[in-house]
N, C-alpha and C positions, 0 to 999 in steps of 0.2 A: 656556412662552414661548420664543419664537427669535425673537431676532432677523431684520427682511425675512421675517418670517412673512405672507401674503395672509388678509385678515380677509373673509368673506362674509356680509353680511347679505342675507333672505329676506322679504320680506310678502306674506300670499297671503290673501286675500278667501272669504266664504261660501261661493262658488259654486267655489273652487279653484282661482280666478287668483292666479297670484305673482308676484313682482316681484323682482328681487336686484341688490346694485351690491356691487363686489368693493372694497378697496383696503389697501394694504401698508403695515407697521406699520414703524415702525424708532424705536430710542432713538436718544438723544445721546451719542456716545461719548465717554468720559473717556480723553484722550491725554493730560491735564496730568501731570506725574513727581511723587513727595512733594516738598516741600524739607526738606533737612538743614542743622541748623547742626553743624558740625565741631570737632571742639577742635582746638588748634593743636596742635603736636609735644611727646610724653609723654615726661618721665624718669624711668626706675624707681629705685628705691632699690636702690644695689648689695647683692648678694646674692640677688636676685629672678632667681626661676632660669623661671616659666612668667608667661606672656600674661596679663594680668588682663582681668576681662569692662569693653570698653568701651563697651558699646551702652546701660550706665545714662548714660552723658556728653549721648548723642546726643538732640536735641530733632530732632523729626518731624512735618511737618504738610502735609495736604493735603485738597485741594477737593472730595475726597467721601468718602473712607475715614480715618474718624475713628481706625481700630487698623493701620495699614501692618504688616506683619511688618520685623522690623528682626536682620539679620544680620551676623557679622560672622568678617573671614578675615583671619588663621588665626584659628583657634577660640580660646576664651579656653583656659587649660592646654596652650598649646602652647609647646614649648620655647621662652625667647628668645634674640632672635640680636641683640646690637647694633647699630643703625641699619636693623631690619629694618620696612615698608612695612604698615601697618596699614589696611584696606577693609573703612568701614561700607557695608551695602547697606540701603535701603528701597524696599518692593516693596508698592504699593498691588493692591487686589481686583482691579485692570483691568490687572495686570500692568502697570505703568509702575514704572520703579524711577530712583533716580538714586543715586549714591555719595559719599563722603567718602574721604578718604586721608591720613595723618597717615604721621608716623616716629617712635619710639619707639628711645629711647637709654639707656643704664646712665649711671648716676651714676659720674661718675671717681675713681676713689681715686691720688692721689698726694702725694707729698713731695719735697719739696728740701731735702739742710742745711745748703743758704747757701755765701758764697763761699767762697775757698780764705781761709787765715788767715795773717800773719809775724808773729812774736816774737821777743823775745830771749829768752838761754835767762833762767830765774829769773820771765820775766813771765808773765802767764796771759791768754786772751780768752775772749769768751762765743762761743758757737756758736747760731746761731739757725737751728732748725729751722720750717718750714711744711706745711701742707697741706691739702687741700681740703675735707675737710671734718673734725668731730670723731673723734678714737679715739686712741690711746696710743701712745709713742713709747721704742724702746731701743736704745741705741746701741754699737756693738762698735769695737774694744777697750774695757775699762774706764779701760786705765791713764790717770791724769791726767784724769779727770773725775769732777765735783764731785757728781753725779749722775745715773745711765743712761738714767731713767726721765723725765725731761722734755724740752720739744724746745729748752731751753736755758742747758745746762750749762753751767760756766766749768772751763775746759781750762787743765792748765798741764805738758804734757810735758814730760820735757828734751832730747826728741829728735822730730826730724820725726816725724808720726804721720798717717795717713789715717782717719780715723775713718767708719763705716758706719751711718748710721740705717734703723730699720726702724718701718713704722708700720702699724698695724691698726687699722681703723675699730671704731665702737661696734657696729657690724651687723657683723662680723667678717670683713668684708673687707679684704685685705693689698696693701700697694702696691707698687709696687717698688721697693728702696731705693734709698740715692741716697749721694752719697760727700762727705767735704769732707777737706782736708789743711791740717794747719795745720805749717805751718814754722819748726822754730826755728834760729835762728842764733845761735851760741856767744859767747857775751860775749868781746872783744876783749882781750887783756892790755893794761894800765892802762900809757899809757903818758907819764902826766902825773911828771915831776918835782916831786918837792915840796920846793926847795928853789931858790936862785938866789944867785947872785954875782957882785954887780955892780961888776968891780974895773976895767972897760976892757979887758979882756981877749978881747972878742969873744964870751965865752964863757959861757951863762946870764946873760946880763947884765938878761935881766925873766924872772919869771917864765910858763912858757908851762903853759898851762892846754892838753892836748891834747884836739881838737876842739870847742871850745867858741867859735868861730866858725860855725860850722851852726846855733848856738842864739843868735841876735842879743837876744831877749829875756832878758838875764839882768843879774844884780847879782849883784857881788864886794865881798866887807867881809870887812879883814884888823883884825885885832885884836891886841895885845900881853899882856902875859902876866895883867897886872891885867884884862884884860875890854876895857881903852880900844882903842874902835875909831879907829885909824891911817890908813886907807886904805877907801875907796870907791869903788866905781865901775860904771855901767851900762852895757852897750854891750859888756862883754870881750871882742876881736878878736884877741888875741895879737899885733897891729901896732902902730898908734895907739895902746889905750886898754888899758894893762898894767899890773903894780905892778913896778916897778922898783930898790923897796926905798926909795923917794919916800915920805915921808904926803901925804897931800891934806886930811888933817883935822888942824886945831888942836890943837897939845902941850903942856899944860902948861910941858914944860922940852925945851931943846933946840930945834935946827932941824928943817926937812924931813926931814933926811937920818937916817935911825933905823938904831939902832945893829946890827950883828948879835948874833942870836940865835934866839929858835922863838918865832914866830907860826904866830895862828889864823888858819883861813878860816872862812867859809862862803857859799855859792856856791848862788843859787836860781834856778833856769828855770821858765819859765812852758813848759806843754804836756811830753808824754816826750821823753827825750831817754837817751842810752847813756854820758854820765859816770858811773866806779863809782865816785867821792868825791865828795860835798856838803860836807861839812862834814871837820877833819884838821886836823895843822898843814904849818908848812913851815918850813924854815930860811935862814935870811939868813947868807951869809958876806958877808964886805969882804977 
């Protein structure tokens, strides 16, 4: 059979009369294309070095060829290339075909470890490592961390340090490291007096408690030598609100005005602060 093939039929009688009428055969051509349903765009799992086969993804259907041949470019076991253009083809018996096309990307392997860090020296911070997805974390230098091996160790150098994390997935892909510095800055020498005399002399006449006005939240309680607390106070500014060798708390014996000799502090802030005495004594002259 051909297609616009000319079909002739014959009838011819006892005596050997015949008769014929001709007329031309034609099918109905199938121009409809399959239809594809397409998957949306594929990630590989880092490490995936060739093409996987995608044409089991692909649903395929059409108006007269139940089995379409179904291909696909590049071939499945073909190198992959990052954000490289994948084209399913479906191709029915009456050659009509139509396509699919997707992009296919690698899984990202990365880390960050976090922002830059300040301390003083003696204090320590945590270091908080991230990244995209699961695998293991070691961090170079050692010195001053608590431990290499997780992605958030507590650091306590005594000197500026730039610390290097490195991370390798569970599939053993390795990311590119990433840097963080933590800064320390040297404790300040103490430069609180511990001692005042308050004779009119212009001269220590309160006790000044050095930077302890940066720290508004705090309480000051002076005490004598028995324990009895003297002197109280919240707010310490080194202006207004100081011990000036005054009690402000009730004495058994005696007036305000306390005698010289060595009292106690102790001295409490809320949140950190870079005072190296909390607690000491100090001495009163007159």
């Amino acid at each position: 059979y051909t297609p616009g093939m000319t079909i002739t039929l014959i009838a011819t009688d006892a005596n050997g009369n015949s008769k014929d009428c001709s007329f031309v055969v034609n099918e109905n051509a199938d121009t409809e294309a399959p239809v594809i349903t397409c998957p949306s765009d594929q990630e590989l799992m880092c490490g995936t070095a060739t093409i996987p086969d995608y044409t089991r993804l692909i649903t395929v259907t059409d108006n007269q060829d139940t089995s379409p041949v179904i291909t696909q470019s590049p071939i499945a076991g073909t190198p992959v290339v990052d954000g490289m253009l994948i084209t399913i083809t479906a191709t029915d018996s009456s050659t009509n075909s139509s396509n699919c096309v997707f992009v296919i990307n690698q899984e990202e392997v990365s880390v960050q470890a976090g922002e830059d860090k300040e301390i003083m020296a003696g204090q320590e911070v945590e270091l908080v490592a991230t990244s995209s997805i699961n695998g293991t974390f070691v961090w170079r230098p050692s010195t001053g961390l608590s431990d290499v091996t997780i992605a958030n160790p507590i650091a306590n150098p005594t000197e500026t340090t730039t610390y290097t994390v490195f991370f390798t997935s569970d599939q053993g892909c390795v990311a590119e490291e990433d840097v963080v510095t933590v800064y320390v800055e040297s404790q300040q020498k103490d430069q609180t007096r511990y001692g005042l005399s308050p004779d009119g002399d212009g001269i220590n006449e309160y006790w000044e408690i050095y930077d302890i006005e940066n720290y508004p939240n705090n309480k000051v309680s002076i005490y004598n030598r028995w324990g009895d607390i003297v002197f109280e106070i919240e707010g310490y500014n080194n202006t207004s609100r100081v011990f000036r060798g005054i009690a402000n708390r009730k004495r058994n014996l005696g007036g305000d005005k306390l005698p010289e000799g060595t009292y106690f502090f102790d001295i409490k802030i809320e949140g950190s602060h870079n005072l190296r005495k909390q607690t000491g004594f100090l001495i009163l002259k007159r």
